[in-house]
MIFIDO-944985 format. One line per field, with one value per residue (C-alpha): y, z, x; residue number from 0. Coordinates in pm, whole numbers, plus 50000, padded with zeros to 5 digits. Each point is the difference from the previous one (the first is absolute). Layout:
! MIFIDO-944985
north: c(Y,...)
up: c(Z,...)
east: c(X,...)
i: c(NUM,...)
***
This chain:
! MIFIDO-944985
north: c(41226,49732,50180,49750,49895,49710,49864,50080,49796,49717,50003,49956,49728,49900,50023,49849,49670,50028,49912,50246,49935,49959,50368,50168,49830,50237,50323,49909,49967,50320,50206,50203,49807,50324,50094,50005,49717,49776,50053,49933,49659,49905,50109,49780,49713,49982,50003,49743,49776,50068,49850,49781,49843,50078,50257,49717,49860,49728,49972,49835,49945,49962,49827,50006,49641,49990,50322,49995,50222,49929,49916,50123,50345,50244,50345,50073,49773,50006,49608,50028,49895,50261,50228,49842,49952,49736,49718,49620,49919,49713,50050,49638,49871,50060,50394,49948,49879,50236,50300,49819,49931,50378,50071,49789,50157,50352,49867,49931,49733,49904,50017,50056,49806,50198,49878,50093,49968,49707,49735,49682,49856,49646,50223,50237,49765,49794,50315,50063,49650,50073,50272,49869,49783,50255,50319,50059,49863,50277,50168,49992,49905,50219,49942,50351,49823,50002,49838,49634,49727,49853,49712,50151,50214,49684,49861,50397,49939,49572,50197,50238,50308,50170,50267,50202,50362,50024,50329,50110,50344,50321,49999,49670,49865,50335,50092,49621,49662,49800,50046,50077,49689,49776,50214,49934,49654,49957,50190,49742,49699,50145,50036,49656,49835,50131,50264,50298,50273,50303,50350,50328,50329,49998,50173,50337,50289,50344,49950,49747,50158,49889,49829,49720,49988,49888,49735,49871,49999,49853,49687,49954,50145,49724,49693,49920,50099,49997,50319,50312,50296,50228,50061,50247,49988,50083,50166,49767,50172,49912,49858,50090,50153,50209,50312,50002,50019,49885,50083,50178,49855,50163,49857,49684,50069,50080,49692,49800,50190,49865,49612,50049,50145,49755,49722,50043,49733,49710,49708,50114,50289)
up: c(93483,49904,49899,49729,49708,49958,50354,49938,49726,50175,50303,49798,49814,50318,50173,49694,50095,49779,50209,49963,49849,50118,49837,50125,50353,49986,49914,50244,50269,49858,50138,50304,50314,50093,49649,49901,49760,50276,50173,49685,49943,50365,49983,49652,50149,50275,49846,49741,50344,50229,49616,49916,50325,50157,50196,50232,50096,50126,50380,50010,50304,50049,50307,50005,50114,49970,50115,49963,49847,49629,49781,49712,50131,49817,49996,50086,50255,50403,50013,49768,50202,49908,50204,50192,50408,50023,50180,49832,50103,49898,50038,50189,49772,50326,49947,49660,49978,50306,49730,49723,50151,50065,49681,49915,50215,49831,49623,49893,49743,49992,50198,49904,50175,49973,50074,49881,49652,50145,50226,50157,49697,50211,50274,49794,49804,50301,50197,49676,50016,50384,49922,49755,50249,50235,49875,49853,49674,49823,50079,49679,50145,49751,49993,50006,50010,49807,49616,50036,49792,49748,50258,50305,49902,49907,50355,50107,49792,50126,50375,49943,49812,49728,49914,50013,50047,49792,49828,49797,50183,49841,49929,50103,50019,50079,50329,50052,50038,49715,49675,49756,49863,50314,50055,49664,50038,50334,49821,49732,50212,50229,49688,49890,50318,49977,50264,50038,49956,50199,49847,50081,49880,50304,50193,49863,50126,49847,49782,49768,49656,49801,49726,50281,50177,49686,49901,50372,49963,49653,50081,50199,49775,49717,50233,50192,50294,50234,50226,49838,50270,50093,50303,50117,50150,50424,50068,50205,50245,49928,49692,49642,49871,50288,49851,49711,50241,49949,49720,50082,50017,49693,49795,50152,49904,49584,49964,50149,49750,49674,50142,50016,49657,49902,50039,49931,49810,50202,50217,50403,49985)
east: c(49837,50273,50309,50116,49830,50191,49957,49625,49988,50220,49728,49686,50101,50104,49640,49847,50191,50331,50293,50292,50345,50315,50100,49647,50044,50405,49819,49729,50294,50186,49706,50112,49817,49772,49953,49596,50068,50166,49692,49794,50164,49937,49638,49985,50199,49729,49681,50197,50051,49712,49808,50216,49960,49650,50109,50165,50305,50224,50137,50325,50242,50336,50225,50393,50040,50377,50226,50378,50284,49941,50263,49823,50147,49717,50117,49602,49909,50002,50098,50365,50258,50206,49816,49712,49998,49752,50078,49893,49674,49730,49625,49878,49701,49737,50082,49965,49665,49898,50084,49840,49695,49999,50033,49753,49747,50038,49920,50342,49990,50363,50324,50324,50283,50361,50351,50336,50161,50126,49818,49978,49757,49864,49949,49763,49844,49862,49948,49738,49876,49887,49858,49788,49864,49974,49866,49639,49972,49900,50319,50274,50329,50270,50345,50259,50341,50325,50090,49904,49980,49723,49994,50002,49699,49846,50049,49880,49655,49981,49999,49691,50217,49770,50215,50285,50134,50327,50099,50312,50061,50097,50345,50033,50389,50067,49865,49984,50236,49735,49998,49699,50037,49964,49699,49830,50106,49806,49686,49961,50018,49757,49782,50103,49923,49605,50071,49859,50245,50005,50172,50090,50177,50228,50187,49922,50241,50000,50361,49798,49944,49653,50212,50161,49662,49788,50252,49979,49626,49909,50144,49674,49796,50195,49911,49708,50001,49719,50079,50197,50100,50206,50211,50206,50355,50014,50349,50139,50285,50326,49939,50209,49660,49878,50138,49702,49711,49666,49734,49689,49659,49951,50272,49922,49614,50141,50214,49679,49801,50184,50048,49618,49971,50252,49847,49672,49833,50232,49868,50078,50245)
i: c(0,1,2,3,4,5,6,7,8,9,10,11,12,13,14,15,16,17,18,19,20,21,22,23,24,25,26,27,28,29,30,31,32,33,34,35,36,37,38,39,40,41,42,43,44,45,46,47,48,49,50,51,52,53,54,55,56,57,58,59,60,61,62,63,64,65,66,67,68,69,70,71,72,73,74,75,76,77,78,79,80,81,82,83,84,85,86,87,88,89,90,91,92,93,94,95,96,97,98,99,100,101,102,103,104,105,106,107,108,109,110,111,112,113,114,115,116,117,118,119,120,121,122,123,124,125,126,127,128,129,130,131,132,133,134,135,136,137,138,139,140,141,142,143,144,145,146,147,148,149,150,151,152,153,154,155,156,157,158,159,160,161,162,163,164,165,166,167,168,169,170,171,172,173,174,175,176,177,178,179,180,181,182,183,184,185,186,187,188,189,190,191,192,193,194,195,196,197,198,199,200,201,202,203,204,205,206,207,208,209,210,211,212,213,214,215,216,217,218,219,220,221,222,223,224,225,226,227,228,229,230,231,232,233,234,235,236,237,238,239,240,241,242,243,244,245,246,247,248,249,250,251,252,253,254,255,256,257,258,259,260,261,262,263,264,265,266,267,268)
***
């Protein structure tokens, strides 16, 4: 029996198709992770998805073309130069294709290509315009790279680019070098430039409160986005955040549950 009346309440109209709001989704993230509402809203969240969606899904890779000490210096991430090891390396394009064509032969539909905040931008954007002679054509080619500009995603989407993974992280310009700003900015020219964008709730760590993690999120429930997520931060060694740890699978499995509720109603997601 659901301990709440209020979160009952919240979760039927849920079910029934009614997406939740921005001061529902904070109470839904208030709920203590192994509480039998949390596990309520992630039993609602997933018969809302596996409906929603046919009870399928979407296979997408991922290939980090472009490894280096990154001078966007995240507080959260293995490659900021502040604390990485990694030497500079470039994936050849013949590698490249070997691992898309693998991906390609276990139902992935798209590929994500991933440098560094900042890149060599010629180099990618004819590496992408091999590749789109290269790889099998059903295969998306998806761009995860630093803030660019409105033309250079035009010359992105003239070299085979559909879309984009581009996120303005919780508590960005704090446990990052960018600032919220240059984030939007890069969202709405993504948008602007007929891309597909590409979202998350990311990284997740355990010090987040539900009041900063809602505001992260709604910005893609507010614009279109064609994939909404969640993903959760990896202590990297070293590292300014390593201290916090890592959520559990069930905190991670909550925060999915009320993107999910979230958005229900919205094109992709």
């Amino acid at each position: 029996m659901i301990q709440d009346t209020k979160i009952d309440h919240i979760l039927k109209d849920a079910a029934d198709g009614r997406p939740i709001t921005k001061a529902e989704a904070v109470q839904l993230l208030a709920l203590p992770e192994n509480s039998q509402d949390a596990a309520l809203l992630r039993a609602t969240a997933t018969m809302v998805s596996r409906r929603r969606f046919a009870n399928s899904g979407l296979l997408l890779g991922q290939i980090g073309v472009d490894m280096a000490p990154c001078d966007g210096d995240c507080a959260f991430c293995f490659f900021g130069k502040s604390h990485t090891s990694v030497e500079p390396t470039l994936l050849g394009a013949d590698e490249i294709v070997s691992r898309c064509e693998r991906f390609a032969d276990g139902g992935a539909e798209g590929v994500f290509l991933m440098t560094m905040h900042r890149f060599g931008f010629e180099w990618f954007r004819d590496l992408c315009a091999e590749l789109h002679r290269r790889i099998p054509a059903h295969l998306e080619i998806l761009a995860n790279v630093g803030d660019i500009s409105p033309a250079q995603l035009g010359e992105l989407k003239d070299a085979g680019v559909s879309g984009a993974y581009h996120v303005c992280r919780i508590r960005e310009g704090i446990d990052s070098c960018m600032t919220p700003a240059d984030r939007w900015a890069t969202i709405e020219r993504i948008l602007e430039a007929g891309l597909s964008w590409y979202n998350m709730c990311e990284p997740l760590g355990p010090e987040h409160t539900p009041e900063e993690l809602v505001e992260q999120m709604w910005l893609g429930v507010d614009l279109p986005c064609t994939q909404h997520g969640v993903m959760q931060r990896f202590p990297v060694p070293g590292s300014p955040l390593y201290h916090h740890g890592q959520v559990s699978l069930s905190r991670l499995g909550q925060v999915a549950a009320v993107v999910a509720l979230a958005t229900v109603g919205k094109a992709g997601s």
